[in-house]
Structure formats: structure tokens, C-alpha cells
N, CA, C and O of each residue as an XYZ file, in Angstrom:
596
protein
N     -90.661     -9.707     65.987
C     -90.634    -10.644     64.875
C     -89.503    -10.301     63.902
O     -88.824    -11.229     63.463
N     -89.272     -9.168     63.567
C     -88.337     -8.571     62.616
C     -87.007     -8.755     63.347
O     -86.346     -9.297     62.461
N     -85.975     -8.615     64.694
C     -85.530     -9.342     64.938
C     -84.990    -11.261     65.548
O     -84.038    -11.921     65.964
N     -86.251    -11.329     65.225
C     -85.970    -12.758     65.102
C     -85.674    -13.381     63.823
O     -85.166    -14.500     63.762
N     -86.009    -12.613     62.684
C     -85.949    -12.932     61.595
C     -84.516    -12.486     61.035
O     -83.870    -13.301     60.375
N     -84.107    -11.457     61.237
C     -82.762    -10.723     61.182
C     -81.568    -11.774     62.198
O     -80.532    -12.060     61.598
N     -81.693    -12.262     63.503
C     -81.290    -12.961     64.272
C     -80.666    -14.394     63.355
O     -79.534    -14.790     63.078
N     -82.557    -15.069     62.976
C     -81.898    -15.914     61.989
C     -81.114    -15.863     60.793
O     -80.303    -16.758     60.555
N     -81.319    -14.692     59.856
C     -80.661    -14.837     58.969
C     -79.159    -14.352     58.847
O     -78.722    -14.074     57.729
N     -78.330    -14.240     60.011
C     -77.024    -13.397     60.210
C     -77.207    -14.750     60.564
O     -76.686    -15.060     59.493
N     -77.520    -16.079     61.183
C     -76.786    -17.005     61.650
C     -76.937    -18.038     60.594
O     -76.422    -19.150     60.712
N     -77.862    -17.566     59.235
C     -77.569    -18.623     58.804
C     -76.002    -18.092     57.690
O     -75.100    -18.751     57.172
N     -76.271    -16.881     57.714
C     -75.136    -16.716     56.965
C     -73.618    -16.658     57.165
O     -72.707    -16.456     56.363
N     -73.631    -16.940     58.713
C     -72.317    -17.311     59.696
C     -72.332    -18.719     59.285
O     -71.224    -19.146     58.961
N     -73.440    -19.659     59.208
C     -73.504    -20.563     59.127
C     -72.488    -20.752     57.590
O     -71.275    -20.943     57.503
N     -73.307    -20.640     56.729
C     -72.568    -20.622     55.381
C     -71.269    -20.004     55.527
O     -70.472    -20.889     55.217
N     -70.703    -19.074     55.799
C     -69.552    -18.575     55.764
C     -68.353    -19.074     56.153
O     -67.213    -18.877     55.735
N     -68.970    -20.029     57.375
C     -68.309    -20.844     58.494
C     -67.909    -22.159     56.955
O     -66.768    -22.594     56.799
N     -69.031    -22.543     56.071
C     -68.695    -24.158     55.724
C     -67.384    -23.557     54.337
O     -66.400    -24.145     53.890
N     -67.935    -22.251     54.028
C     -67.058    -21.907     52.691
C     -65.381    -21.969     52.975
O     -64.347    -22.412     52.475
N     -65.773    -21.359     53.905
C     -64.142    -21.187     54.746
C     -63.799    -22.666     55.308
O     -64.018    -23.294     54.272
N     -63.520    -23.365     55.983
C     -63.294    -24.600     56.862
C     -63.999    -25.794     55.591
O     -63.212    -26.347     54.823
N     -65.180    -26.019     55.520
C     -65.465    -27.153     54.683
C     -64.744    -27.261     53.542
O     -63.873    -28.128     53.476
N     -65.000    -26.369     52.428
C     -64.389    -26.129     51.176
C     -62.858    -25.601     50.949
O     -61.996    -25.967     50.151
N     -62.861    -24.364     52.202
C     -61.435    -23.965     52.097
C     -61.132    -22.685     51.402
O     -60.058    -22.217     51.025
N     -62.699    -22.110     51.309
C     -62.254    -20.544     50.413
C     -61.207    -19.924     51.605
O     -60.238    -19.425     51.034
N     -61.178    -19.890     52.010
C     -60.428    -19.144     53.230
C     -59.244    -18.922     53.390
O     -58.653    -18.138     54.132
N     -58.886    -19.693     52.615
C     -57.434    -19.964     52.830
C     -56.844    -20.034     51.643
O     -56.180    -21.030     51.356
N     -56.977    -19.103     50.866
C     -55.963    -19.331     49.423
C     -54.542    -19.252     49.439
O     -53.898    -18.622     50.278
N     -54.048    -19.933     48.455
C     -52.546    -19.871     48.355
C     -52.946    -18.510     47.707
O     -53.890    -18.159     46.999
N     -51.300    -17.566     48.493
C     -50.956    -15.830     47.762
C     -50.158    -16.002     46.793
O     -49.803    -17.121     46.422
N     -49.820    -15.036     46.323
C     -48.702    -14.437     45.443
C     -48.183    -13.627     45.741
O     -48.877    -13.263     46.690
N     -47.214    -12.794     45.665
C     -46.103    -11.803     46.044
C     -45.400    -11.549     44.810
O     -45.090    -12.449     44.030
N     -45.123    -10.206     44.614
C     -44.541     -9.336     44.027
C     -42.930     -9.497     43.943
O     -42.350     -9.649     45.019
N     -42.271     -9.480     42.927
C     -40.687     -9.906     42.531
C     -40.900     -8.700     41.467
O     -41.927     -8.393     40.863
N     -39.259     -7.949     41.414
C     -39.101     -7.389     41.074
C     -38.206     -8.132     39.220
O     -38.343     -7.646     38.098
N     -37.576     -9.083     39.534
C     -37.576     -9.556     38.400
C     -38.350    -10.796     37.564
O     -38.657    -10.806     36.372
N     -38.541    -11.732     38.475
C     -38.885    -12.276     38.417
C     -41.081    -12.150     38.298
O     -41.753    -13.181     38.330
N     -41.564    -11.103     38.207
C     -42.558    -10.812     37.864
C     -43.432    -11.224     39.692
O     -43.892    -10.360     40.438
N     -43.423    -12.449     39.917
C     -44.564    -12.901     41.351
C     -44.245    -14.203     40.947
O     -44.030    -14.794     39.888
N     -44.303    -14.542     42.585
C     -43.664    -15.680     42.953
C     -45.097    -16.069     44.382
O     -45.818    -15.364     45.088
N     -44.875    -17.664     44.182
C     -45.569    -17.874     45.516
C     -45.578    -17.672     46.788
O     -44.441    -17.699     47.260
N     -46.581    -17.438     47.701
C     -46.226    -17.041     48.818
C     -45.727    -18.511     49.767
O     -46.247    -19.594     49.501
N     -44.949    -18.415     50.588
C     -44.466    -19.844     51.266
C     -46.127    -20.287     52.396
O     -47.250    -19.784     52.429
N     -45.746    -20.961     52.844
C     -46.853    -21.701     53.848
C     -47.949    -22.726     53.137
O     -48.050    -22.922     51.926
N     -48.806    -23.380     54.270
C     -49.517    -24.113     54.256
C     -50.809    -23.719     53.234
O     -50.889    -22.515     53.478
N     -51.512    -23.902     52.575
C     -52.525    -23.771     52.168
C     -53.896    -24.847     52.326
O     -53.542    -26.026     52.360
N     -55.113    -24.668     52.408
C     -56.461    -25.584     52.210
C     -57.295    -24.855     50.835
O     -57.578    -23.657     50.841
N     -57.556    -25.564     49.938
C     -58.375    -25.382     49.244
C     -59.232    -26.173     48.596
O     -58.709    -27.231     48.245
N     -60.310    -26.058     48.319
C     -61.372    -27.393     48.123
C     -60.655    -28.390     48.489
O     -60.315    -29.187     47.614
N     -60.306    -28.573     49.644
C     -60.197    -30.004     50.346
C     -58.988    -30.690     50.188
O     -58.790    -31.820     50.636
N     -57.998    -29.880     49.421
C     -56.558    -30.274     48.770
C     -55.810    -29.319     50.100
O     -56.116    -28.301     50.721
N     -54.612    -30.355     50.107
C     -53.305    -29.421     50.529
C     -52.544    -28.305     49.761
O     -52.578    -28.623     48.573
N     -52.089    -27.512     49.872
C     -51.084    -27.130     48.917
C     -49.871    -26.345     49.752
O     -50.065    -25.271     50.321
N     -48.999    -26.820     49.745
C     -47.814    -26.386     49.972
C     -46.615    -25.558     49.395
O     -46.112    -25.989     48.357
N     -46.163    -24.553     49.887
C     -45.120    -23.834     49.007
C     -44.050    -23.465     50.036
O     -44.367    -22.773     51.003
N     -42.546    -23.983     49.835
C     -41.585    -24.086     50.794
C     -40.899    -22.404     50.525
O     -41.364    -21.610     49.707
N     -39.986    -22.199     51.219
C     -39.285    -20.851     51.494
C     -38.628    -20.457     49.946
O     -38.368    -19.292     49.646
N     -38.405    -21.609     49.024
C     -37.744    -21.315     47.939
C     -38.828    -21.038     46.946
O     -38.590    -20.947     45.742
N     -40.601    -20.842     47.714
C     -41.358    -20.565     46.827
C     -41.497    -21.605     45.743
O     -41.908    -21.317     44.619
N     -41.186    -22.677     46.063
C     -41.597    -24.033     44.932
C     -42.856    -24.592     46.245
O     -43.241    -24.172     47.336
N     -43.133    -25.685     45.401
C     -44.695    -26.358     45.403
C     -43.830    -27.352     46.276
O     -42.811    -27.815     45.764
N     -44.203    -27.731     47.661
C     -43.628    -28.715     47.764
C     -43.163    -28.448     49.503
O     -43.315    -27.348     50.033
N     -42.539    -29.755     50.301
C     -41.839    -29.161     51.685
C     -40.626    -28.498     51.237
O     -40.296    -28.345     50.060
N     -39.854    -28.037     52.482
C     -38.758    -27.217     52.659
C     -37.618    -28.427     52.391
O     -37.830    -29.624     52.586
N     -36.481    -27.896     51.944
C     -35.204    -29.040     52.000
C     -33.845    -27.971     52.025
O     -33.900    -26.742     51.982
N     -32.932    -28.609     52.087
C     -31.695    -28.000     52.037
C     -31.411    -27.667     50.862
O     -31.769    -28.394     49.935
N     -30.636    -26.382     50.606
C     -30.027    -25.698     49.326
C     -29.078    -26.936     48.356
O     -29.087    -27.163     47.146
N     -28.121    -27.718     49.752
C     -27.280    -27.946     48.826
C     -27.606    -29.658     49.315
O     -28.266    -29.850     50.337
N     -27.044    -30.929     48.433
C     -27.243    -31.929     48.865
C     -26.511    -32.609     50.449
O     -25.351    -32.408     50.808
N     -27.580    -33.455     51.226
C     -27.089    -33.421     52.406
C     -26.236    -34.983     52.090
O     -25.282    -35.467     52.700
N     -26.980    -35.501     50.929
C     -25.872    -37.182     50.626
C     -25.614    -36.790     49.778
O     -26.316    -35.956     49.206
N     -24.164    -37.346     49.193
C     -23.492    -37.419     48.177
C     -24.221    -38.339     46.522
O     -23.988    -38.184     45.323
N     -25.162    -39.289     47.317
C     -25.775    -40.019     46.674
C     -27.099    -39.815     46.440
O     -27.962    -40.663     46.214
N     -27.228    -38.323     46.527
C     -28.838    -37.769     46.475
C     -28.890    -37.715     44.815
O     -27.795    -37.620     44.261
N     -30.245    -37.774     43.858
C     -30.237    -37.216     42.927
C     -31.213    -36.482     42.671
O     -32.349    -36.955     42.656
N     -30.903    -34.814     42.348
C     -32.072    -33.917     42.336
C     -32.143    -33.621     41.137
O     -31.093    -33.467     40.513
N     -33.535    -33.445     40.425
C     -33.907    -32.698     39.274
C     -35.060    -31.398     39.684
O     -35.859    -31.053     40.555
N     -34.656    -31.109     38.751
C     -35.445    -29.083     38.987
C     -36.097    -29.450     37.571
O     -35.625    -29.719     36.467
N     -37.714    -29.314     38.223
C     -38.530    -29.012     37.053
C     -39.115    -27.849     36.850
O     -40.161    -27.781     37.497
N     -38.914    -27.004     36.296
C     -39.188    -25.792     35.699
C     -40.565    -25.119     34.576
O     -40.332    -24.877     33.392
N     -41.693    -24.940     35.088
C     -42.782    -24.681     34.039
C     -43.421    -23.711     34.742
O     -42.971    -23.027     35.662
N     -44.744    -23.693     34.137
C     -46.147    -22.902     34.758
C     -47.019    -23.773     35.770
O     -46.660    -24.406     36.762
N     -48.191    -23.616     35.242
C     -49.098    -24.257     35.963
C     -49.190    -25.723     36.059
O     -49.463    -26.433     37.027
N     -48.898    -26.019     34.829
C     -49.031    -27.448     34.914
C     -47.996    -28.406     35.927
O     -48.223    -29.407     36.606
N     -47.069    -27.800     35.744
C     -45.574    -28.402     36.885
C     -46.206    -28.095     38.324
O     -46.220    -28.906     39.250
N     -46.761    -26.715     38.368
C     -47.205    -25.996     39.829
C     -48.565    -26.969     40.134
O     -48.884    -27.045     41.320
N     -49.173    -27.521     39.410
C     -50.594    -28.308     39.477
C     -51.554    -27.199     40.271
O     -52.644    -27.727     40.050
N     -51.740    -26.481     40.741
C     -52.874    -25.389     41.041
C     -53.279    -25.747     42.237
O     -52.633    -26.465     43.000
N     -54.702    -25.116     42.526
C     -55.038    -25.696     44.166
C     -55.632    -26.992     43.904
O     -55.627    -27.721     44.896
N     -56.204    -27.552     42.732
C     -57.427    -28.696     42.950
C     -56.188    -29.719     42.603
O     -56.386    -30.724     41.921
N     -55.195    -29.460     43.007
C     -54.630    -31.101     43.051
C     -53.270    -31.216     44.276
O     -52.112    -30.798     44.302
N     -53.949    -31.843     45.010
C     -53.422    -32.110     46.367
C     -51.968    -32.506     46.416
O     -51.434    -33.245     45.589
N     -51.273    -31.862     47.626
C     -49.848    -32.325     47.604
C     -49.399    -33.540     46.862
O     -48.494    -33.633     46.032
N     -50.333    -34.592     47.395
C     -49.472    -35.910     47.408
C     -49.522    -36.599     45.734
O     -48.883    -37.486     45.167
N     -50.464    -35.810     45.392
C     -50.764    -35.864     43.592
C     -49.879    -35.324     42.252
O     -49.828    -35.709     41.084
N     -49.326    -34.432     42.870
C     -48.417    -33.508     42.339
C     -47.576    -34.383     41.384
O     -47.059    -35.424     41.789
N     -47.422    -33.877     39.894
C     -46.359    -35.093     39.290
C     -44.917    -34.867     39.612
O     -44.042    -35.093     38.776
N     -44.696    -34.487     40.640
C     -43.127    -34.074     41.016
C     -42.558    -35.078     42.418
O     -41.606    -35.788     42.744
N     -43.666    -34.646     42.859
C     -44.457    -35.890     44.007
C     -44.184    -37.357     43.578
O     -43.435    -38.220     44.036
N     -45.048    -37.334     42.543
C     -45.218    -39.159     42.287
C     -43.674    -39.246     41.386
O     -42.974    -40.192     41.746
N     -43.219    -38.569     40.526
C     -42.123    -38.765     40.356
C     -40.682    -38.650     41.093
O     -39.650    -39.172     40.670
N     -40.792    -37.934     42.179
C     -40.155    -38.265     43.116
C     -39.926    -39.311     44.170
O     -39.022    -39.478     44.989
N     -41.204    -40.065     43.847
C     -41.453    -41.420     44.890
C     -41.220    -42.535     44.052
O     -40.598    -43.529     44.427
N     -41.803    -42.364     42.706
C     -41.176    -43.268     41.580
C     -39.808    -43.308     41.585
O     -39.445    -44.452     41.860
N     -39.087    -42.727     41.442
C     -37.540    -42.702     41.052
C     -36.504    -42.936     42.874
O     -35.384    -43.350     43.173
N     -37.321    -42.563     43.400
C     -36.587    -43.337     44.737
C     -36.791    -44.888     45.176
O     -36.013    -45.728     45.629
N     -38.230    -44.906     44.833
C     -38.252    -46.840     44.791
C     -37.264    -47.418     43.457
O     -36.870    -48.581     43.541
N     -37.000    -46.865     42.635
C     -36.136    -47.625     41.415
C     -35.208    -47.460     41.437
O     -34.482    -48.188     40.760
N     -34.683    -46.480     42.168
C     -33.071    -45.801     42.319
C     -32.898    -46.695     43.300
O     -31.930    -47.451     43.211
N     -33.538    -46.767     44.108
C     -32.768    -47.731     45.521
C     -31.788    -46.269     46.047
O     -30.661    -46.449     46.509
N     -32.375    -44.854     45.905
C     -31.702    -43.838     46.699
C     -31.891    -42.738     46.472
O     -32.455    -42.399     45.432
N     -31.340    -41.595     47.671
C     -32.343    -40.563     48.050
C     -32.843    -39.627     46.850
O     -31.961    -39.802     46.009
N     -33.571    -38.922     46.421
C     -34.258    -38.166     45.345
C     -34.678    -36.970     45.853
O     -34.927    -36.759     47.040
N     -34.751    -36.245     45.023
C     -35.324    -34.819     45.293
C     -36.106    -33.873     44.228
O     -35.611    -32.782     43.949
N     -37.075    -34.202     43.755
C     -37.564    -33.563     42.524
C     -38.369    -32.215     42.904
O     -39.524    -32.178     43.328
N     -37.494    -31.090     42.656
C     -38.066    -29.852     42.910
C     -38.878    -29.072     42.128
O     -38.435    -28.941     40.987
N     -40.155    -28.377     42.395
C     -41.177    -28.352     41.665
C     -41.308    -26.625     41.150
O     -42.343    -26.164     41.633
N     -40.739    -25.841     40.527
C     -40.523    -24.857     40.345
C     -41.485    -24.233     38.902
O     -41.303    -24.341     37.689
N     -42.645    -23.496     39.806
C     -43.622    -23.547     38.674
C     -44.501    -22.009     39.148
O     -44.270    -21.275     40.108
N     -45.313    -21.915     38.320
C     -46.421    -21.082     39.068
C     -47.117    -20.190     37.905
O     -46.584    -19.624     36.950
N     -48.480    -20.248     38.292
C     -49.642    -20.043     37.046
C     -49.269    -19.285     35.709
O     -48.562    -18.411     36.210
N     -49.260    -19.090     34.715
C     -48.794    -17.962     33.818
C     -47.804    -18.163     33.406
O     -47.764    -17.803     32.230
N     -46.483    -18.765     33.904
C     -45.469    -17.900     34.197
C     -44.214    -18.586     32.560
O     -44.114    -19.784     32.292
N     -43.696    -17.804     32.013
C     -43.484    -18.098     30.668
C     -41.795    -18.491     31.152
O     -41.397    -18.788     32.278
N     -40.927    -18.358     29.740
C     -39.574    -18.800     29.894
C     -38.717    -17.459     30.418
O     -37.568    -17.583     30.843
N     -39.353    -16.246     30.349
C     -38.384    -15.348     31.512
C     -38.743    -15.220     32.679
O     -37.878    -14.779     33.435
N     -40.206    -15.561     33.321
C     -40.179    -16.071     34.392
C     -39.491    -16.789     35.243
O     -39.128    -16.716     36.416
N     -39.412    -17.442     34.428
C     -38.667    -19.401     34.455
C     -37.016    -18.427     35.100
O     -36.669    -18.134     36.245
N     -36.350    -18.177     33.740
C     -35.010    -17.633     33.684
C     -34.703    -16.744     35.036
O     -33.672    -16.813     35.705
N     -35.755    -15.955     35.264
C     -35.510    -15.118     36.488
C     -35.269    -15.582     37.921
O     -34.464    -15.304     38.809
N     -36.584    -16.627     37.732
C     -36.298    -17.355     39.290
C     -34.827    -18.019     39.142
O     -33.870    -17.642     39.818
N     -34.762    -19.030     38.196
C     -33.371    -19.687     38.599
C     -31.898    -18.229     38.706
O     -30.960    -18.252     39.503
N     -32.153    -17.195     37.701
C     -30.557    -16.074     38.319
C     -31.294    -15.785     39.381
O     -30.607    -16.702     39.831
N     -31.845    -15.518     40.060
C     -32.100    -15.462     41.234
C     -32.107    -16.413     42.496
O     -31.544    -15.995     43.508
N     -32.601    -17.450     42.511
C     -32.426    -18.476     42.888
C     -31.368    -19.773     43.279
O     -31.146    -20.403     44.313
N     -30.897    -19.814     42.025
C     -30.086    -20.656     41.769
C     -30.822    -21.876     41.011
O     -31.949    -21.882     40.515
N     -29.977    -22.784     41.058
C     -30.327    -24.260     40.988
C     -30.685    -25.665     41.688
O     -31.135    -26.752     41.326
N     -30.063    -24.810     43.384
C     -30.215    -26.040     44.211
C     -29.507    -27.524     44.281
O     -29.893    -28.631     44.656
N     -28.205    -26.974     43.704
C     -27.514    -28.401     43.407
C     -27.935    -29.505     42.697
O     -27.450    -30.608     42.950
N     -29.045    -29.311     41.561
C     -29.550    -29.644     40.780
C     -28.476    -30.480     39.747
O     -27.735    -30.030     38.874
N     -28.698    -31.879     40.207
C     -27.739    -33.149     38.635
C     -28.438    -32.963     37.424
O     -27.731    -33.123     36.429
N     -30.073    -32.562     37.135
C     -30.325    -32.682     36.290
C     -31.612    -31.542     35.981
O     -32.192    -31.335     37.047
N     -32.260    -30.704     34.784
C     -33.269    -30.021     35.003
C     -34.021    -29.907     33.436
O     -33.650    -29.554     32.316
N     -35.230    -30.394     34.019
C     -36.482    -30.800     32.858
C     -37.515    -29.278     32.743
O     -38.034    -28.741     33.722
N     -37.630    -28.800     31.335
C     -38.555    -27.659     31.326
C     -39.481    -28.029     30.609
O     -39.425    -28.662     29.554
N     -40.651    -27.515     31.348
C     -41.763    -28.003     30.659
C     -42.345    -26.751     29.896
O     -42.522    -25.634     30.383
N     -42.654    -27.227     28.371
C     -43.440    -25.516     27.805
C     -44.478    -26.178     27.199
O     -44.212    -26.796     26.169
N     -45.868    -26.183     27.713
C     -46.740    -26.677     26.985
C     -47.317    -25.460     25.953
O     -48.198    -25.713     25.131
């Protein structure tokens, strides 16, 4: 009796463990990584969390991967620069992102290609900010909006 009871309760707690991870998405947090000037920076790859995407490309911004420098002459990129609020966190899904919708906004009105790069991440103040871009660069950036709430 005592292993049947033990039996069940390891499966119900596989059970639960199984929905936290896969249903909800504890499982899969977006990381952070260690910078030596720049204080911590996001880790790149895919993320799931409560049911949101979250994405972080090789340049460690919120967002897919793109080229350093512009591939049209007629591209226009802005670099937005903040904390959390620019980074939007895990509970707000790729396609929600205001870098996102302003990037899809300004390509339907432009009538041409856009690139609004999302350069953000929890905490992170104006030498944060300063560090990633000497480090970084700008990305061939025409234009760049900082947000300091």
C-alpha cells in the first residue's frame, strides 16, 4: 500500500512538473550573462514563458537576428535604448513588443524597409545604456530614441 501511494504521488508530481515546465513555461527562462562593462546583458536564443515568446538575437537585443550594417540603402533604422520597459519582460510576447508594433507601423507608412532595434534589459540605467552601445556600436542606426522613465 505504501508503495502504491509513493508510486502515485511521484507521478502526480511529474505530472505537475511536466505542466509548469511545457504548459506555463517555467522551464525555460530567458538568462542573463555577465559583461564586464557593460554590467549583464541578455542571453541570445529562443525563450517560452507563461505562454509568450521571447526572443533575444546575437546582439543581445529583444528581437530576430539582422545584419550589422544596412542591406538597402533605403532602410530606416532607429535604436531604442532603455530598461525594461523598451525590453517589455517575459509577459509580453514577441509580436507585442512596442518596437515590434512600431516597426510594423512605420513600414506600412514609410512605404519602406524599417528596422527598429530594441536595446533594453531589466534595471539597466544610462551607463548601462552607454556601455552596450561603446561596445556594440550603433548598427547603422539613422536615428536613436532613449527612453528614461
Amino acid at each position: 500500500m505504501l508503495t502504491l501511494i509513493l508510486l502515485l504521488a511521484l507521478a502526480f508530481l511529474a505530472s505537475v512538473e511536466a505542466w509548469l515546465r511545457l504548459g506555463i513555461g517555467l522551464g525555460n527562462p530567458p538568462l542573463y550573462q555577465l559583461h564586464d562593462d557593460i554590467e549583464y546583458l541578455p542571453v541570445p536564443g529562443v525563450y517560452r514563458r507563461f505562454g509568450n515568446t521571447i526572443t533575444c538575437n546575437r546582439a543581445h537585443m529583444r528581437g530576430p537576428d539582422f545584419p550589422n550594417t544596412k542591406s538597402d540603402r533605403n532602410e530606416l533604422r532607429i535604436l531604442v535604448i532603455g530598461d525594461s520597459i523598451v525590453h517589455a519582460g517575459v509577459r509580453v510576447d514577441d509580436a507585442h513588443v512596442a518596437t515590434v508594433v512600431l516597426e510594423q507601423t512605420l513600414r506600412e507608412r514609410l512605404s519602406r524597409p524599417v528596422r527598429v532595434m530594441n536595446v533594453g534589459a531589466s534595471s539597466w540605467g544610462p551607463l548601462n545604456q552607454l556601455a552596450y552601445v561603446r561596445t556594440f556600436g550603433v548598427f547603422d542606426a539613422d536615428a536613436a530614441i532613449l527612453v528614461y522613465n
